[in-house]
C-alpha positions as CSV (number, residue, x, y, z in Angstrom):
1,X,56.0,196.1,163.8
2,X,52.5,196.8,162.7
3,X,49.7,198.5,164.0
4,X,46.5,196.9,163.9
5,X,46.4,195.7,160.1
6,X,48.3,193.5,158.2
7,X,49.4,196.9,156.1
8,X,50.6,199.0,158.9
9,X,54.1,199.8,158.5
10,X,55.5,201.1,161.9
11,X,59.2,202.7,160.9
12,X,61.5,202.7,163.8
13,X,65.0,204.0,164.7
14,X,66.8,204.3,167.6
15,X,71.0,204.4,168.8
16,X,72.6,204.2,171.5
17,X,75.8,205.1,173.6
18,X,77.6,204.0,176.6
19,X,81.4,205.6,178.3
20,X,82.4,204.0,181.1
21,X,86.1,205.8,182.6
22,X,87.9,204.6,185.9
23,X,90.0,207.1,186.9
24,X,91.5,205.8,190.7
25,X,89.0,204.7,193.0
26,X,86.2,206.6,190.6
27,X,84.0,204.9,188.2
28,X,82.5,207.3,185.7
29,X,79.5,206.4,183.3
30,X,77.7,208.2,180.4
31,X,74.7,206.8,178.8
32,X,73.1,208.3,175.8
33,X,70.5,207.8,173.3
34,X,67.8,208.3,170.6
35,X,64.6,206.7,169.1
36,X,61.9,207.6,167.0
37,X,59.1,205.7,166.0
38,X,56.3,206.7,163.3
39,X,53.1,204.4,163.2
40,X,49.4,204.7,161.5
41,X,46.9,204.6,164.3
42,X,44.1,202.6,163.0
43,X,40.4,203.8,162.9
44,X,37.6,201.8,162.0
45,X,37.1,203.5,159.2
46,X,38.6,203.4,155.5
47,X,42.3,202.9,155.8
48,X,42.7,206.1,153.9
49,X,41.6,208.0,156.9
50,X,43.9,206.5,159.4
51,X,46.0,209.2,161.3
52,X,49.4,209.0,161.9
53,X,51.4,209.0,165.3
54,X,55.4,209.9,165.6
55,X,56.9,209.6,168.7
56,X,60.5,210.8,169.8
57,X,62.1,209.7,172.6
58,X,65.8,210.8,174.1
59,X,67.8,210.5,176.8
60,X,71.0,211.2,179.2
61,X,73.0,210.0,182.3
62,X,76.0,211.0,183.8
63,X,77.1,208.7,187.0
64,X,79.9,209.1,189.2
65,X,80.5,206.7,192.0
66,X,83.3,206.7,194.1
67,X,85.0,204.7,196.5
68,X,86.5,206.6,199.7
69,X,87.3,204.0,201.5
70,X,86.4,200.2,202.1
71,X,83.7,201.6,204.1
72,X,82.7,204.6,202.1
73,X,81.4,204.8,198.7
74,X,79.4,208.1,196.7
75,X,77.5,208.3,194.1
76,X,76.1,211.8,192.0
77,X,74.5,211.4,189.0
78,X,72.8,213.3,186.6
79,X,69.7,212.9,184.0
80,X,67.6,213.6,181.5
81,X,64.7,212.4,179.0
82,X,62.9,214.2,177.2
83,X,59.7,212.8,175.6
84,X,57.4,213.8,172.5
85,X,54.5,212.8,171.1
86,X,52.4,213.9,167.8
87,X,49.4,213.0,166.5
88,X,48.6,214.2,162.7
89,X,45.2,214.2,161.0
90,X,44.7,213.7,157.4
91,X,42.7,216.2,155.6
92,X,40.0,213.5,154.7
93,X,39.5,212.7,158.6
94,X,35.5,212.1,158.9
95,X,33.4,212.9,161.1
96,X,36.5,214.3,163.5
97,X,39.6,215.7,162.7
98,X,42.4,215.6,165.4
99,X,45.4,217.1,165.7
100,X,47.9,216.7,169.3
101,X,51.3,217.5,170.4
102,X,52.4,216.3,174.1
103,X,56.0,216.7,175.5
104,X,57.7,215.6,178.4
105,X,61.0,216.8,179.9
106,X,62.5,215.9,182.9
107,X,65.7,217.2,183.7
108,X,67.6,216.2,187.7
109,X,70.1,214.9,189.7
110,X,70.6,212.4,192.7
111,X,73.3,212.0,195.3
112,X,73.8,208.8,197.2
113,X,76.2,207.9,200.3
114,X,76.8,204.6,202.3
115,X,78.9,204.4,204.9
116,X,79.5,200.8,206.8
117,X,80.0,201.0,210.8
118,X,80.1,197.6,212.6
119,X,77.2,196.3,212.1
120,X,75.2,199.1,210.8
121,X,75.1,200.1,206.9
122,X,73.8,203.6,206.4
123,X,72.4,205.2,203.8
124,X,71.8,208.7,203.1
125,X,71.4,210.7,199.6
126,X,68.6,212.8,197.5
127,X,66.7,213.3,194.4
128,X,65.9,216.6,192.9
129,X,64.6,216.8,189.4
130,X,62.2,219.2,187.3
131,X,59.7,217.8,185.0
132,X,58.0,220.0,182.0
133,X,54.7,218.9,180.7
134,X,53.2,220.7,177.2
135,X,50.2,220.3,175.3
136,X,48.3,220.9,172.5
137,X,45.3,219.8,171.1
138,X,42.9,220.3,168.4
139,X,39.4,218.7,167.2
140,X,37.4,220.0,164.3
141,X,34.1,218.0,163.6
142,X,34.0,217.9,160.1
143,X,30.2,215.8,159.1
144,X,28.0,216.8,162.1
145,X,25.7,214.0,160.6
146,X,28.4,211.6,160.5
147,X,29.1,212.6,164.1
148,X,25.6,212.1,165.3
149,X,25.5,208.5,163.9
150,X,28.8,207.6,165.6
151,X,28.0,208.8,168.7
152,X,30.0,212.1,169.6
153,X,28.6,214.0,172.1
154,X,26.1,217.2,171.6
155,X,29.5,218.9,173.3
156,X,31.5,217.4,170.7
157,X,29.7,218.5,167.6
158,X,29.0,222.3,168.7
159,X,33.4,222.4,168.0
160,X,32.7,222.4,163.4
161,X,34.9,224.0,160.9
162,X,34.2,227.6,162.6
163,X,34.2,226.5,165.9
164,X,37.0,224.1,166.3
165,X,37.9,223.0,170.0
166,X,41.8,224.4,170.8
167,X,43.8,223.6,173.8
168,X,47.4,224.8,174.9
169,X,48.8,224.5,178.1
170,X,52.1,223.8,179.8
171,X,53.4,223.0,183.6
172,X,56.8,223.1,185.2
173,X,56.9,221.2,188.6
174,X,59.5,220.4,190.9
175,X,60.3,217.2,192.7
176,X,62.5,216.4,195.6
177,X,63.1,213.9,198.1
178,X,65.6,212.5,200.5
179,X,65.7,209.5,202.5
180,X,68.5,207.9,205.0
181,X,68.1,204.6,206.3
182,X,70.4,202.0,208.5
183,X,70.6,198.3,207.7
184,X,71.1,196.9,210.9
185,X,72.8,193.2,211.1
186,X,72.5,192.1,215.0
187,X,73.1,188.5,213.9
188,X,74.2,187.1,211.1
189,X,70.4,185.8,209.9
190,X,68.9,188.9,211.1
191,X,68.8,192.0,209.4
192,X,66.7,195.6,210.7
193,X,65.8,198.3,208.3
């Protein structure tokens, strides 16, 4: 694909994978795969200034259901994707020269259970998963006068060659939740959740 002019040239690759195993009343699945992409991010300026964006994107499941009965069935499965994105200036950049990395992990598992009694269908299960978030990123303004006539901020244009604006952080946070509910059938064209 291209992005935003009729020469952008947006390389991508990605693969993927897929198990499935039935062992007895179990059915097992594994899911896997990989993609990059790697695009110019178009300015208004000169093409020759365009910056360049790569993005990386993978990911992984592990799913086990199982039947324990006609009434009974389980399910635990496992997960990840990890995400990451980079943003490369050129060394002509003008006014503003950017540079960013972001990344985004989240790594968890659920569990799942529905049991059928009469008329009642209940289900119960959980979710716990932790998700990593990282960050960097950097602006030099490299023409202050060039940056006044486009605009930038007087904020903006204090971060120059010796000055230039840095940031670097990263956050790990938990999430969890669980949940049961009953599907309730009093009739046959009635249904209470």
């Amino acid at each position: 694909s291209c992005a935003g002019r009729a020469a952008g040239f947006a390389p991508t690759a990605s693969a993927s994978a897929d198990l499935l195993w039935l062992p007895g009343p179990s059915v097992v699945t594994v899911r896997a795969g990989h993609g990059v992409s790697s695009f110019e991010v178009p300015t208004e300026r000169d093409a020759e200034v365009d910056q360049r964006e790569k993005r990386v994107q993978s990911f992984a499941t592990a799913n086990w259901q199982r039947s324990w009965s006609a009434r009974t069935v389980s399910q635990v499965a496992l997960f990840g994707r990890l995400t990451e994105s980079r943003l490369d200036g050129r060394a002509s950049d003008t006014p503003l020269f950017v540079k960013a990395d972001r990344e985004q992990d989240r790594l968890g598992m659920l569990a799942a259970l529905t049991h059928e009694r009469g008329q009642h269908r209940i289900k119960a299960g959980f979710e716990a998963s932790s998700v990593l978030l990282k960050e960097r990123f950097h602006f030099t303004v490299t023409d202050r006068k060039e940056g006044e006539e486009e605009g930038l901020s007087e904020e903006a244009l204090e971060h120059g060659p010796h000055n230039p604006f840095d940031f670097a952080d990263r956050r790990r946070r938990p999430i969890a939740s669980v949940y049961v509910q009953d599907s309730w059938r009093p009739t046959v064209r009635l249904t209470l959740e």
